[in-house]
Each structure stands twice: as C-alpha cells, then as structure tokens.
C-alpha positions as CSV (number, residue, x, y, z in Angstrom):
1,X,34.0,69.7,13.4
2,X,34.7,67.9,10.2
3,X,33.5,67.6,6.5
4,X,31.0,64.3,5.8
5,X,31.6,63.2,2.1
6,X,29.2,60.2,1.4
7,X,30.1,58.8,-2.0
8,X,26.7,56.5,-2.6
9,X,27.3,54.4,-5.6
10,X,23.9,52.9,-5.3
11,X,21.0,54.8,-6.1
12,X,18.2,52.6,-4.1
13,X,19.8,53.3,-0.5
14,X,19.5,57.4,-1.0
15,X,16.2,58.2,0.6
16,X,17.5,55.8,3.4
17,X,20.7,57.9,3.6
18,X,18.6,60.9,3.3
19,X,16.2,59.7,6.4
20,X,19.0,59.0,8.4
21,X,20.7,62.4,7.8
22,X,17.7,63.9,8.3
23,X,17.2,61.5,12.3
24,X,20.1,62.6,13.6
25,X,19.5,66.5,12.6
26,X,22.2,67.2,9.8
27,X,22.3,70.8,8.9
28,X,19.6,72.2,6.6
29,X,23.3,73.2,4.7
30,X,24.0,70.0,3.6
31,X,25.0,69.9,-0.5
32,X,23.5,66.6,-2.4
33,X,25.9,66.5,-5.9
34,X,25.3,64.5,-9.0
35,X,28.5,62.4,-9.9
36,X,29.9,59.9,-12.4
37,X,32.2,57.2,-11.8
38,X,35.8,58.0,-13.4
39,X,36.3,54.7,-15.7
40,X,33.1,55.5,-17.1
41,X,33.6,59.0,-18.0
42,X,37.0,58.1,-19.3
43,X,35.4,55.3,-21.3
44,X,32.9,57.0,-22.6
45,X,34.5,60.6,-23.6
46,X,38.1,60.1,-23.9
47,X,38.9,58.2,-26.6
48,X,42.3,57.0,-25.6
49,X,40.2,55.2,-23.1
50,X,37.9,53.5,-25.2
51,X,39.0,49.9,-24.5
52,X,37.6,50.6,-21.1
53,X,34.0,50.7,-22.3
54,X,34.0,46.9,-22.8
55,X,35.4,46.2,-19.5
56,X,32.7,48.6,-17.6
57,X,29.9,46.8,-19.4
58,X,26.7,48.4,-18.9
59,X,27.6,48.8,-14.9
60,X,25.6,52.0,-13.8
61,X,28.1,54.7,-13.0
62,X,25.6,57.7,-11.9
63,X,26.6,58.6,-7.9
64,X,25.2,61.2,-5.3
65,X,27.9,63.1,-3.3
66,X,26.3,64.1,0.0
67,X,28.5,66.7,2.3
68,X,27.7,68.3,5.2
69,X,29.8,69.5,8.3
70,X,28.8,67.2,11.6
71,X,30.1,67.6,15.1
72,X,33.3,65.1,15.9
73,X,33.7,62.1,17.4
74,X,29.4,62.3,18.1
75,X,28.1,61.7,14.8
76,X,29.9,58.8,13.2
77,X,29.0,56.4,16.1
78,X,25.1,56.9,15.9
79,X,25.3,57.3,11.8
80,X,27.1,53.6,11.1
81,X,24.6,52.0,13.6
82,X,21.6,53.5,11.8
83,X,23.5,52.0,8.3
84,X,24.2,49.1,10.1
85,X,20.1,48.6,11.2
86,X,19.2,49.3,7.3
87,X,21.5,46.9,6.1
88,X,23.5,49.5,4.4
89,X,27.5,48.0,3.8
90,X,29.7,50.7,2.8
91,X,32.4,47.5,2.3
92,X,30.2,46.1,-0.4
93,X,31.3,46.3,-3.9
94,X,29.9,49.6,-5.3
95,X,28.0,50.8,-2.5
96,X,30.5,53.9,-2.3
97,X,32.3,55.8,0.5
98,X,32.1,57.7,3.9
99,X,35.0,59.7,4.2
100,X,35.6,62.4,7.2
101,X,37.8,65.3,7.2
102,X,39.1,67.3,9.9
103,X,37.5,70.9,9.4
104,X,39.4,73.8,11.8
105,X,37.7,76.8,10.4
106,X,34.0,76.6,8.9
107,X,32.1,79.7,8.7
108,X,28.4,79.4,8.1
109,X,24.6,80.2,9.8
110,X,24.8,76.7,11.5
C-alpha cells in the first residue's frame, strides 16, 4: 500500500483529478486539503520576506492537497494514463506534484 499526495497547483484540472480518482475507485477516505504556496505565505506574512512579494507578482498561490492510500504498483500505471488522456502535465510549470510513499501499516474501514 502507499500514501498518494497530489499537490495540484492549478485550480481548473481538480474536478478532472477528482473524476479520475473517483474511475479508478479511490477510497471514499480520501482527505482534499486547502494549501498555499510557501513564497507566498512568506511574502505576504513574514516581513523579513517582503522583498519576495514583488518577485511572486500576483501569481495565484491557492493549492488542493489530495491523499488517499492506493494499492502498489496497480494504481499509478492506470492513474498517469488517465492524466496523460486529459492532457494533465505534472512537468509543467505550476501544475504541482504526485508523490507516493511507501505505507507498511495503515489501519482504517477500507
């Protein structure tokens, strides 16, 4: 088993996200979190960081942090093929991240 963590930096592809999720049966247990991008939090509440505000510009800095726990080695495959088919490019510039950790004990109603 392993932990998901979809860092989605663009707002427009998360009901596509969601859809696909929902296609290849993720757990009902999945956790959707609202995030901000670091150099924008910085900018904007710490003022030694101030500076940084004029090199963010007004870039949008609001993120969704999907997890969930997916079976290994089956889900990935199907999941970057579905992304692939919606035109979805984690490798773009501020599209966000996949990430997968290795999960050896999980206890839940799964």
């Amino acid at each position: 088993m392993e932990l998901l963590i979809i860092i989605l930096g663009k707002e427009e592809y998360f009901e596509t996200v969601l859809s696909i999720l929902a296609e290849l049966e993720v757990s009902d247990s999945s956790t959707i979190i609202e995030g901000e991008k670091l150099g924008q939090f910085l900018a904007d509440r710490v003022p030694i960081f101030a500076g940084l505000r004029e090199m963010m510009g007004q870039r949008k800095t609001a993120c969704k942090v999907i997890m969930t726990l997916v079976e290994k080695n089956k889900f990935m495959p199907g999941f970057t093929k579905l992304l692939a088919e919606e035109n979805i490019d984690f490798t773009r510039p501020d599209t966000g991240a996949i990430i997968t950790i290795p999960v050896d004990t999980a206890i839940t109603s799964r």
